[in-house]
PDB file of the backbone (N, CA, C, O) and the ligand in Angstrom, with CONECT records:
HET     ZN  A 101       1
ATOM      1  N   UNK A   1      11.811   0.334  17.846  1.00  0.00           N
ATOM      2  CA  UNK A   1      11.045   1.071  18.861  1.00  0.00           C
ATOM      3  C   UNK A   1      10.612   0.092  19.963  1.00  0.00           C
ATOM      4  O   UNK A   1      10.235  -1.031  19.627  1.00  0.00           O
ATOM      5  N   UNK A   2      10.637   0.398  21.078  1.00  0.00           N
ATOM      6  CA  UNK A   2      10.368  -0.457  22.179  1.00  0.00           C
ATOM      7  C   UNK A   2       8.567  -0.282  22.396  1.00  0.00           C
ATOM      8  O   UNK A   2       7.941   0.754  22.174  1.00  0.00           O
ATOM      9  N   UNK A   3       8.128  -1.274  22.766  1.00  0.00           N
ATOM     10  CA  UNK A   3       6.939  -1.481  22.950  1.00  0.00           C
ATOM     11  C   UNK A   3       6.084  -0.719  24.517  1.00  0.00           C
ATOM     12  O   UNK A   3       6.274  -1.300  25.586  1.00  0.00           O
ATOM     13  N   UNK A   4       5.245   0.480  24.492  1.00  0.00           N
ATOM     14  CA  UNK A   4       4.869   1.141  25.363  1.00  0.00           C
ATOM     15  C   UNK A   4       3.542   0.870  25.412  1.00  0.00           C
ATOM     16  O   UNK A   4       3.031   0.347  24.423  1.00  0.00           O
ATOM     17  N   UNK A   5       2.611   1.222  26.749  1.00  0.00           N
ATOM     18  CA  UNK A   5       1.691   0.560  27.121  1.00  0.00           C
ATOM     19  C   UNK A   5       0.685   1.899  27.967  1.00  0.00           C
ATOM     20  O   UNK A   5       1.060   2.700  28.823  1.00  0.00           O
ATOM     21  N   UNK A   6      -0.186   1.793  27.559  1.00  0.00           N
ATOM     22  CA  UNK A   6      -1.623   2.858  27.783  1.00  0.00           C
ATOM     23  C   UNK A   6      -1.697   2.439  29.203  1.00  0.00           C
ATOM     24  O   UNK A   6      -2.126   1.298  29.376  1.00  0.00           O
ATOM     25  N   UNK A   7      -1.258   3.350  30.614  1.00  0.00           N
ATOM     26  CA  UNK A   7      -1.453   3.132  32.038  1.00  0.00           C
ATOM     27  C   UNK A   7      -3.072   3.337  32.109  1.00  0.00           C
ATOM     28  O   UNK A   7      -3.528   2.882  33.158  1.00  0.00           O
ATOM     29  N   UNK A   8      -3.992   3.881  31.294  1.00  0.00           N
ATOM     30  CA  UNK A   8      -5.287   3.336  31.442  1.00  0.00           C
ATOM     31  C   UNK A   8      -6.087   2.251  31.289  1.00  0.00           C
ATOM     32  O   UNK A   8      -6.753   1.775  32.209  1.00  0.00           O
ATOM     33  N   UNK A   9      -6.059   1.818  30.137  1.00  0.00           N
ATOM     34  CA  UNK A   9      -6.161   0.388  29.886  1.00  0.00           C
ATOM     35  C   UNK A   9      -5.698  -0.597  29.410  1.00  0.00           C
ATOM     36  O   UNK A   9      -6.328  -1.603  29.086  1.00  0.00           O
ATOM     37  N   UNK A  10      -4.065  -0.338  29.279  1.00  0.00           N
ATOM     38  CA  UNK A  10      -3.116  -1.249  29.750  1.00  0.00           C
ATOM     39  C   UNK A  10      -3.323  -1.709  28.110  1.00  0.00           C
ATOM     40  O   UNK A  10      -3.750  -2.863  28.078  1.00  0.00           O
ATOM     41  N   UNK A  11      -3.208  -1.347  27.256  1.00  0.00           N
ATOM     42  CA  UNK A  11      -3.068  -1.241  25.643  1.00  0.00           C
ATOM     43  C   UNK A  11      -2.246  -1.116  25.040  1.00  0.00           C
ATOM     44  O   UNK A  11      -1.813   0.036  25.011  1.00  0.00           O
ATOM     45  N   UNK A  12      -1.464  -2.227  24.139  1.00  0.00           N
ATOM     46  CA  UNK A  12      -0.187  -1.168  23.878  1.00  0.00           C
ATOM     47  C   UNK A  12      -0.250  -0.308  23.104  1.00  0.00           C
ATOM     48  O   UNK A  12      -1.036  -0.236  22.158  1.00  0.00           O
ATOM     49  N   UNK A  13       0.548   0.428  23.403  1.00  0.00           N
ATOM     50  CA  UNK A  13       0.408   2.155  22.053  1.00  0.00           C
ATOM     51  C   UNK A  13       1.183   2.033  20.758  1.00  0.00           C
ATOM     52  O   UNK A  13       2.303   1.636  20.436  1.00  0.00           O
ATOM     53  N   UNK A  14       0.183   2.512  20.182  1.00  0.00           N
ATOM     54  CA  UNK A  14       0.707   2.322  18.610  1.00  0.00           C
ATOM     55  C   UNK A  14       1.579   3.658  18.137  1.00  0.00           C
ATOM     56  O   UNK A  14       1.230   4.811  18.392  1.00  0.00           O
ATOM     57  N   UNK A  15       2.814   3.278  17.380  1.00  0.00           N
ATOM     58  CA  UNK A  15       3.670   4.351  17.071  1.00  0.00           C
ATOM     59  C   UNK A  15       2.939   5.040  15.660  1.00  0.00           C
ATOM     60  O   UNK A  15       2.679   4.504  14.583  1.00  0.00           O
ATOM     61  N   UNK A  16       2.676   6.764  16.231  1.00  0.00           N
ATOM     62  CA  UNK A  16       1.778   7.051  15.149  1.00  0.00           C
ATOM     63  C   UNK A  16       2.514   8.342  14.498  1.00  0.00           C
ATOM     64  O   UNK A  16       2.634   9.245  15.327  1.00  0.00           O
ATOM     65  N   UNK A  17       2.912   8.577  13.520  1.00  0.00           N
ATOM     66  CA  UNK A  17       3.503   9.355  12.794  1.00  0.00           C
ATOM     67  C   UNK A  17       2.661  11.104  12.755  1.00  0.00           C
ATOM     68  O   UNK A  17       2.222  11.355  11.633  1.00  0.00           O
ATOM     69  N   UNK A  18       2.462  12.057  13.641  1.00  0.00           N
ATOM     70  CA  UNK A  18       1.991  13.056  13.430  1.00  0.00           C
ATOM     71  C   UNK A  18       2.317  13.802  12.639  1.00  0.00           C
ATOM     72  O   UNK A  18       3.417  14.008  12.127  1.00  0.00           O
ATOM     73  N   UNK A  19       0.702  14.555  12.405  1.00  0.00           N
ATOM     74  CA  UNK A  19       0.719  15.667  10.840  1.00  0.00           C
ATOM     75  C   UNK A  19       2.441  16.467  11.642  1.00  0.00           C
ATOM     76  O   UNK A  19       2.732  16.583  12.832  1.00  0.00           O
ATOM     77  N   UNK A  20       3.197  16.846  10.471  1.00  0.00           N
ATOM     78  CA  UNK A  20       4.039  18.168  10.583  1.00  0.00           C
ATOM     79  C   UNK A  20       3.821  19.256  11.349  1.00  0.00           C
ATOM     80  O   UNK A  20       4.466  19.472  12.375  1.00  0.00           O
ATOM     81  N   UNK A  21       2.962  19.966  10.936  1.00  0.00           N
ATOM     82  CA  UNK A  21       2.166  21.141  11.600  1.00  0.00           C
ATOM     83  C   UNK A  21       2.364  20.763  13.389  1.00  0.00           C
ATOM     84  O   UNK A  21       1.881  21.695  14.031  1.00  0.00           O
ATOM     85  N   UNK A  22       2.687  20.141  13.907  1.00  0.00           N
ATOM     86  CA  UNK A  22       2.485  19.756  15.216  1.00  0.00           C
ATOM     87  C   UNK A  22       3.555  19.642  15.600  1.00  0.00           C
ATOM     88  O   UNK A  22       3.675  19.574  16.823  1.00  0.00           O
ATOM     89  N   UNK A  23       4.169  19.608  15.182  1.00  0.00           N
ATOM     90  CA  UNK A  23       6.544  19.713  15.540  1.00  0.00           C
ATOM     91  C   UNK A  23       6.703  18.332  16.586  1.00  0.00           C
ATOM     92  O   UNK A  23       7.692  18.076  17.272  1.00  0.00           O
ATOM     93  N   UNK A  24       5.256  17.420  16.483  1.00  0.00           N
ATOM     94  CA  UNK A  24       6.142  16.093  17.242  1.00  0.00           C
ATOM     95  C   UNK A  24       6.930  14.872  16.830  1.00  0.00           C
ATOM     96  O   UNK A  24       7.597  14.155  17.576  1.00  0.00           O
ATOM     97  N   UNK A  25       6.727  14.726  15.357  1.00  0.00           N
ATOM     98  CA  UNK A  25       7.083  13.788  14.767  1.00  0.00           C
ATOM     99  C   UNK A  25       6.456  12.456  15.439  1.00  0.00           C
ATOM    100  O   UNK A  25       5.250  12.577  15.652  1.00  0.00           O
ATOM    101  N   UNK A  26       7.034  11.153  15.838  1.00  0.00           N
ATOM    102  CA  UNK A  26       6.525  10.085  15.707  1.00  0.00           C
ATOM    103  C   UNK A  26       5.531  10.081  17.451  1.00  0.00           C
ATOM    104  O   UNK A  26       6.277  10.370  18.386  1.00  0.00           O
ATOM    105  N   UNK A  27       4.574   9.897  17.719  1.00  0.00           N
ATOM    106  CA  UNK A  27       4.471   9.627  18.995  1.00  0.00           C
ATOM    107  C   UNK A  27       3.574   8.190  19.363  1.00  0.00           C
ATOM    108  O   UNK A  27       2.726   7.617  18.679  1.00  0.00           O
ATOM    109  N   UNK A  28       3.993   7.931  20.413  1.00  0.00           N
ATOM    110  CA  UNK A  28       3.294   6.757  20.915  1.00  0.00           C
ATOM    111  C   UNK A  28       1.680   6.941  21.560  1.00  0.00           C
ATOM    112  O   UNK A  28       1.548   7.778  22.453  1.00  0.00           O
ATOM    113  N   UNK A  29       0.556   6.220  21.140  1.00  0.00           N
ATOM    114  CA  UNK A  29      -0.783   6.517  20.818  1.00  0.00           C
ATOM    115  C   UNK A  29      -1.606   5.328  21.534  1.00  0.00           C
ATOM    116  O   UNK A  29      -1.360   4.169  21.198  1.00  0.00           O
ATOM    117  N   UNK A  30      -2.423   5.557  22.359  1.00  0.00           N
ATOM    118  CA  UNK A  30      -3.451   4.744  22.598  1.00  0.00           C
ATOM    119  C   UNK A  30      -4.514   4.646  21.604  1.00  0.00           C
ATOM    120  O   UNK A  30      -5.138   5.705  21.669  1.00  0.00           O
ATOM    121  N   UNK A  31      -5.095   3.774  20.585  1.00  0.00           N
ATOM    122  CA  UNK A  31      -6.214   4.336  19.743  1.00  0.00           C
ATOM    123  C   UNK A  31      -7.306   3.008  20.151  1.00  0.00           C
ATOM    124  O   UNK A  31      -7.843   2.148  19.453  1.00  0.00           O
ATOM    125  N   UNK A  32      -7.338   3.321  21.704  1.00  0.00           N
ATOM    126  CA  UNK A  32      -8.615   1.953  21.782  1.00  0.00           C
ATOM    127  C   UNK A  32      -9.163   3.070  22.092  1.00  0.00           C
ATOM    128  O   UNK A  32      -8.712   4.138  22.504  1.00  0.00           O
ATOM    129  N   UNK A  33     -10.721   2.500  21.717  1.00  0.00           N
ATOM    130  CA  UNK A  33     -12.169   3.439  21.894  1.00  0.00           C
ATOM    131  C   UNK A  33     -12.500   3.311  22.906  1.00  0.00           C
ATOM    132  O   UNK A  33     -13.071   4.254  23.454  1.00  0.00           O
ATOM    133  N   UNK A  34     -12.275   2.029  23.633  1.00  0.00           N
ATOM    134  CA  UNK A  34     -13.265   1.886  24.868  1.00  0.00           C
ATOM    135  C   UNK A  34     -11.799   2.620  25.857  1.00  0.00           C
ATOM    136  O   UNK A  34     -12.261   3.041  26.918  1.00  0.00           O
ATOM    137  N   UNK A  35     -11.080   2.734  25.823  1.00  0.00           N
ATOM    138  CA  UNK A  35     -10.066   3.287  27.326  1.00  0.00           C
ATOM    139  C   UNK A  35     -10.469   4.382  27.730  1.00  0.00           C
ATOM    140  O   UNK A  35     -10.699   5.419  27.108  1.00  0.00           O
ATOM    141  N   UNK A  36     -10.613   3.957  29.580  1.00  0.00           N
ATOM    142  CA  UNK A  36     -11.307   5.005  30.194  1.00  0.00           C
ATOM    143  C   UNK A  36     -10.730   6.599  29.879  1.00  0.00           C
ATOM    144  O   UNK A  36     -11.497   7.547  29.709  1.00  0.00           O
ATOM    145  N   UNK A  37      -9.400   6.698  29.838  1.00  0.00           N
ATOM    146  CA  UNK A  37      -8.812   8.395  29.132  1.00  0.00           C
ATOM    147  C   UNK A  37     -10.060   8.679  28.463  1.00  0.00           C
ATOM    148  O   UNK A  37     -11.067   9.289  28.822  1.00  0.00           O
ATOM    149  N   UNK A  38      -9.760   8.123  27.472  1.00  0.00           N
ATOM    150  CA  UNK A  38     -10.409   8.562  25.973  1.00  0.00           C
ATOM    151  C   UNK A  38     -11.623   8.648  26.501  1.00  0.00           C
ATOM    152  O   UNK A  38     -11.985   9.804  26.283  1.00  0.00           O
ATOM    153  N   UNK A  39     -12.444   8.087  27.063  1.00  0.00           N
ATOM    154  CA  UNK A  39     -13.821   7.747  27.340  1.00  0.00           C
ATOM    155  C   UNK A  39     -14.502   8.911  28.357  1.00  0.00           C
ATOM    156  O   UNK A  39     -15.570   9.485  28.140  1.00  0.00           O
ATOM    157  N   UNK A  40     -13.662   9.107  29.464  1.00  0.00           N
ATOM    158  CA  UNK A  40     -13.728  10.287  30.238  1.00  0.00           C
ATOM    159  C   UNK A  40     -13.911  11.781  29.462  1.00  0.00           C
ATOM    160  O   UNK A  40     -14.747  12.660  29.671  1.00  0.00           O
ATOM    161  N   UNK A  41     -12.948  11.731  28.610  1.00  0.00           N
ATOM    162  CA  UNK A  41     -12.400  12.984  28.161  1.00  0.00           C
ATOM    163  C   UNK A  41     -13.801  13.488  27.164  1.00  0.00           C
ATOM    164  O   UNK A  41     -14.372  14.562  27.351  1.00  0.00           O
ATOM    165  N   UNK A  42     -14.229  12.433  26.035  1.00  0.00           N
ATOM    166  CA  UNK A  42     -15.160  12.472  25.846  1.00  0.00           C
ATOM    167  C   UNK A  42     -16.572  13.367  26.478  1.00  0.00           C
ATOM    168  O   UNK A  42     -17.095  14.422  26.118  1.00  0.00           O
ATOM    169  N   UNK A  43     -16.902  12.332  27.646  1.00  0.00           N
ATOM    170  CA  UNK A  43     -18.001  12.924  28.664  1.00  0.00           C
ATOM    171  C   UNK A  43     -17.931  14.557  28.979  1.00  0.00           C
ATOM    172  O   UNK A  43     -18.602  15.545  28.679  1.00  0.00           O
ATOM    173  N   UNK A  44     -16.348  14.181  30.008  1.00  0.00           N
ATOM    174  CA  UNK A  44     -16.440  16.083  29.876  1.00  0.00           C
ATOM    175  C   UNK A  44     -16.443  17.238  29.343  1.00  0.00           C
ATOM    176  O   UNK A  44     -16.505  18.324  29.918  1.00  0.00           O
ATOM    177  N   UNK A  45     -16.332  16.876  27.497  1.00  0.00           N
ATOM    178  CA  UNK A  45     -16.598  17.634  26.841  1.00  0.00           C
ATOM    179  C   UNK A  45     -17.862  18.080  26.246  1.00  0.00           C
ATOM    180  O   UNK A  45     -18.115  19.153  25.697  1.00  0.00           O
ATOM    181  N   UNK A  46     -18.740  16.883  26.491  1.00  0.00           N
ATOM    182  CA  UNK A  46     -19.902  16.681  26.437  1.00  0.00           C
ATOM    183  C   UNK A  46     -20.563  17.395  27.870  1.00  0.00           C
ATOM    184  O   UNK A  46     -21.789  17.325  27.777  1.00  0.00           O
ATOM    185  N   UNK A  47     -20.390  17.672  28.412  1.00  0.00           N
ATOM    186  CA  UNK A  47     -20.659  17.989  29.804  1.00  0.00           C
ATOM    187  C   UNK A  47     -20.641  19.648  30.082  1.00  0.00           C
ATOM    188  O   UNK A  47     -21.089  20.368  30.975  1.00  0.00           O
ATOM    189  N   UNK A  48     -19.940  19.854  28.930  1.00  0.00           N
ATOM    190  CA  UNK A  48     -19.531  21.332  29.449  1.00  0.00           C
ATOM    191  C   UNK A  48     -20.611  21.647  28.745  1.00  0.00           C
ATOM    192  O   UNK A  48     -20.594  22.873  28.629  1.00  0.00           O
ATOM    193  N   UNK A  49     -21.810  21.076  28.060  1.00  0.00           N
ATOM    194  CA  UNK A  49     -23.257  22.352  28.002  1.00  0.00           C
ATOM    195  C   UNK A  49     -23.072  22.022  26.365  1.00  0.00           C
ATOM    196  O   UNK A  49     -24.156  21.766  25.842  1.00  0.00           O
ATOM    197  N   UNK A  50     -22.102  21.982  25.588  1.00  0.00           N
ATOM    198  CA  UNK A  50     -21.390  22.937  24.012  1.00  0.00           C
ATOM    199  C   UNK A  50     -22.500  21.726  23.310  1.00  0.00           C
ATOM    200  O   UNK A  50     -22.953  20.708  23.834  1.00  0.00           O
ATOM    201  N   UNK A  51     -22.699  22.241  22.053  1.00  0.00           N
ATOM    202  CA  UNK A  51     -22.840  21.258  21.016  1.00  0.00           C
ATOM    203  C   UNK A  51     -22.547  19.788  21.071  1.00  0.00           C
ATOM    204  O   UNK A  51     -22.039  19.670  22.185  1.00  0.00           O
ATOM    205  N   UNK A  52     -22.567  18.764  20.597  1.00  0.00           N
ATOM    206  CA  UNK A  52     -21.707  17.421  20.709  1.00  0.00           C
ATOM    207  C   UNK A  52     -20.937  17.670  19.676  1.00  0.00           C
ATOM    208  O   UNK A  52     -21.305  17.645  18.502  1.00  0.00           O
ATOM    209  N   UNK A  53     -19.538  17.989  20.188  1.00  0.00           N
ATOM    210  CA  UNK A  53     -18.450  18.225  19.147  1.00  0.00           C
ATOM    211  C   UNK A  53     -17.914  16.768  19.021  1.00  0.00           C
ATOM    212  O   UNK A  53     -16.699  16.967  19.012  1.00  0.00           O
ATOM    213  N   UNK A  54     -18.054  15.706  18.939  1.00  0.00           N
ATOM    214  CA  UNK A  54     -17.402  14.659  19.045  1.00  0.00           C
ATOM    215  C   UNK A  54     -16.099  14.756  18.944  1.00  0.00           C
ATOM    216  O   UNK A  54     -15.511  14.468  17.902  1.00  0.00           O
ATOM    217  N   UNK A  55     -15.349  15.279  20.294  1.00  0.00           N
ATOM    218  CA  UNK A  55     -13.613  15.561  20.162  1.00  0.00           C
ATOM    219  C   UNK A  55     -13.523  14.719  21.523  1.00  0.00           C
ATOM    220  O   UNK A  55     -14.255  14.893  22.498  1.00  0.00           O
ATOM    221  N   UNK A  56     -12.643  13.912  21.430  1.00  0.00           N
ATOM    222  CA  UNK A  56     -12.375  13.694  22.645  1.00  0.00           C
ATOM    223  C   UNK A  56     -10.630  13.453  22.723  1.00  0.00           C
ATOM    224  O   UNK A  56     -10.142  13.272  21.607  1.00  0.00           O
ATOM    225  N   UNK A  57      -9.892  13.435  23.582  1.00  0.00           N
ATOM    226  CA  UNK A  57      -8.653  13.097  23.914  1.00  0.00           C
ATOM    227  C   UNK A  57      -8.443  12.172  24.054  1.00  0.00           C
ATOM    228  O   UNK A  57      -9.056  11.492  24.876  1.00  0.00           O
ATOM    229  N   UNK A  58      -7.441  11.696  23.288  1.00  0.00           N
ATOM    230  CA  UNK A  58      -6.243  10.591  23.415  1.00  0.00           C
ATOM    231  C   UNK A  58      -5.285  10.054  24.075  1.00  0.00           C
ATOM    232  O   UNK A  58      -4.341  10.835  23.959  1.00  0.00           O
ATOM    233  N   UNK A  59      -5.006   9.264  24.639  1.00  0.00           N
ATOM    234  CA  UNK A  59      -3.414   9.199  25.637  1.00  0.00           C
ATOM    235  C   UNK A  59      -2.268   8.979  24.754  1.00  0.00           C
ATOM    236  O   UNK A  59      -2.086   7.886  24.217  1.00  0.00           O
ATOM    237  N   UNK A  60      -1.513   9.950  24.592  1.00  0.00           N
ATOM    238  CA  UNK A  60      -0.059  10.019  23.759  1.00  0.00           C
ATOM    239  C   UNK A  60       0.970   9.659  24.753  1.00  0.00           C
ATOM    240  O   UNK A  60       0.817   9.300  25.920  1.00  0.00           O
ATOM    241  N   UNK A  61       2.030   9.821  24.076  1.00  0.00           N
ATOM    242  CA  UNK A  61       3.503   9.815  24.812  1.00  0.00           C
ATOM    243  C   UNK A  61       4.327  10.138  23.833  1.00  0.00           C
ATOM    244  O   UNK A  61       4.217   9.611  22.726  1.00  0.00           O
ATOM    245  N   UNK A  62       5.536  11.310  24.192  1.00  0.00           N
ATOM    246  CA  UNK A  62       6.237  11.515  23.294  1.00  0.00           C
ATOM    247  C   UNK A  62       7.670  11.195  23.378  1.00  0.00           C
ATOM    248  O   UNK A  62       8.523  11.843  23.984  1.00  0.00           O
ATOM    249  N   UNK A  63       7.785  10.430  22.895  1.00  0.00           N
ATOM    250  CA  UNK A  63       9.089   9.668  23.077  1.00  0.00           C
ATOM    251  C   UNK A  63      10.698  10.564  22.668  1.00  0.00           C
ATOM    252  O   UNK A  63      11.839  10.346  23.075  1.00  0.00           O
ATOM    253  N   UNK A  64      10.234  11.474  21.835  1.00  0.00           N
ATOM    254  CA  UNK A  64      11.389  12.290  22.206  1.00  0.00           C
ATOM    255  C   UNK A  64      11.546  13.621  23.554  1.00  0.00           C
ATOM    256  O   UNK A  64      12.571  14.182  23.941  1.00  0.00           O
ATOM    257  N   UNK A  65      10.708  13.729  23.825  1.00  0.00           N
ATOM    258  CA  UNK A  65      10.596  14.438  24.973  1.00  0.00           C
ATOM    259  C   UNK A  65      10.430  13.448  26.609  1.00  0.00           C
ATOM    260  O   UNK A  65       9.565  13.624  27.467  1.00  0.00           O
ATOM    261  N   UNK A  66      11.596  12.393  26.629  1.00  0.00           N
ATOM    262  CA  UNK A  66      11.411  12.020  27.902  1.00  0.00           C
ATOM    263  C   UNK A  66      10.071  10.798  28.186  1.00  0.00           C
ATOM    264  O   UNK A  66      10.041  10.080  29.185  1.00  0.00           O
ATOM    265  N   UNK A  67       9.090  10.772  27.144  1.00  0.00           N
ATOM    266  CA  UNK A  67       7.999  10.274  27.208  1.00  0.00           C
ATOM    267  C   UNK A  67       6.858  10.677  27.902  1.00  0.00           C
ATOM    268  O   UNK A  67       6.008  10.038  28.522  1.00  0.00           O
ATOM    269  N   UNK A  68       7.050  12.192  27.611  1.00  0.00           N
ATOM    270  CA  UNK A  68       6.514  12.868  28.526  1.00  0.00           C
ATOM    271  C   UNK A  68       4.760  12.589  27.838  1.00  0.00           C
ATOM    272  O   UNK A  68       4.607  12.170  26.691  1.00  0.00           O
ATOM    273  N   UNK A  69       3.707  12.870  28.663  1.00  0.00           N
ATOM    274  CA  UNK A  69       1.932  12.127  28.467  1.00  0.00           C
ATOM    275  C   UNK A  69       1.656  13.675  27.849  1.00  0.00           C
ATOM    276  O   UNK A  69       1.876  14.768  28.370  1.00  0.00           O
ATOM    277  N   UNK A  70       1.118  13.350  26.607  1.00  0.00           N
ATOM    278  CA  UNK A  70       0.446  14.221  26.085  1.00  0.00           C
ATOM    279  C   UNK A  70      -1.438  14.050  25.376  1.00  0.00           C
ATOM    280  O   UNK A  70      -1.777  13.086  24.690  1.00  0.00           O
ATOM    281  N   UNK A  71      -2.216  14.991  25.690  1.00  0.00           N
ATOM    282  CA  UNK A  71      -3.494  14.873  25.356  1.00  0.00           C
ATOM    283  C   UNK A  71      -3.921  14.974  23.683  1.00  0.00           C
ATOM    284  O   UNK A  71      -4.501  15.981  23.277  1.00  0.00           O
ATOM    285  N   UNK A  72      -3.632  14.012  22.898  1.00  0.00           N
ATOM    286  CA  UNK A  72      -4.174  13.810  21.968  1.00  0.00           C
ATOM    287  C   UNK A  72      -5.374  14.593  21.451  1.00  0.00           C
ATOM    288  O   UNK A  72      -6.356  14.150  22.045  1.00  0.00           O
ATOM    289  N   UNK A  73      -5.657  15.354  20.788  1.00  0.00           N
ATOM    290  CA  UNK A  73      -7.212  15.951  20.699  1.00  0.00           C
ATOM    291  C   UNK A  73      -7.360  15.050  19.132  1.00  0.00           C
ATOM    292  O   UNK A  73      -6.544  15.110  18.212  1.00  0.00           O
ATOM    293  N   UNK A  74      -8.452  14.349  19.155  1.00  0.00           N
ATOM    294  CA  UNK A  74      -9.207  12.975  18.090  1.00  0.00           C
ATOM    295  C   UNK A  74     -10.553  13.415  18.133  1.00  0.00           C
ATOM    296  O   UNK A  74     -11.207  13.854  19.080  1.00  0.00           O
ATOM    297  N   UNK A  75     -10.879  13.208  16.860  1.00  0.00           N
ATOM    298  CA  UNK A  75     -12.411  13.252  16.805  1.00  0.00           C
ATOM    299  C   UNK A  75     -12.901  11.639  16.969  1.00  0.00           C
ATOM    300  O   UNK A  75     -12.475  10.555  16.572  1.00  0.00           O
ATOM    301  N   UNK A  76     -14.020  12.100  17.766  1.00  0.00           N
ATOM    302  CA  UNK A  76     -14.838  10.704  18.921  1.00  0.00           C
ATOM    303  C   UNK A  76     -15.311   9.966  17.351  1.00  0.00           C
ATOM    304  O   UNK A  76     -15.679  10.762  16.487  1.00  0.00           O
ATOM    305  N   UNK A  77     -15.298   8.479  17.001  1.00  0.00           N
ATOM    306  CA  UNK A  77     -16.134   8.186  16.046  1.00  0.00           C
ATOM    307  C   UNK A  77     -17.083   7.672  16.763  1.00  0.00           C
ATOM    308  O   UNK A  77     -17.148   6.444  16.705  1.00  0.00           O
ATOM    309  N   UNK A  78     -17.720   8.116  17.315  1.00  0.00           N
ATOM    310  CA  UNK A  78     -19.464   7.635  17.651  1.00  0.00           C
ATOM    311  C   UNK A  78     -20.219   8.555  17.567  1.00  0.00           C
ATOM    312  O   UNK A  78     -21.422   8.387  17.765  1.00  0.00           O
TER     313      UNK A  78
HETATM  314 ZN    ZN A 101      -5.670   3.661  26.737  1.00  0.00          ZN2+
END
């Protein structure tokens, strides 16, 4: 696998094997806490009024689809 890199904070992405249920098989994963994606995504969910669901989004890439950027949904660990 060639080595891919988080255009937010410039991280490389870790190749992460997704549950089945999700039909992506392997995808490429930002899993730093502090990257602004993740960090943003966070806030505005927090923002919209709701509970603190601690969910925030991930920066993916799916390497069989072109590498096309997909939004990770992760629960926030903080
Ligand atoms: Zn990142």
């Amino acid at each position: 696998m060639e080595s891919r890199y988080c255009p937010h904070c410039k991280m490389e992405l870790t190749c992460w094997n997704a549950p089945p249920e999700t039909g992506w098989g392997i995808l490429y994963v930002c899993f730093n806490n502090q990257c602004t994606f993740y960090r943003n995504s966070v806030d505005e969910i927090e923002n919209k009024g709701e509970e603190r669901s601690n969910i925030g989004c991930r920066y993916a890439e799916d390497p069989a689809n072109n590498y096309r950027a997909i939004n990770l949904l992760a629960i926030c660990p903080f």
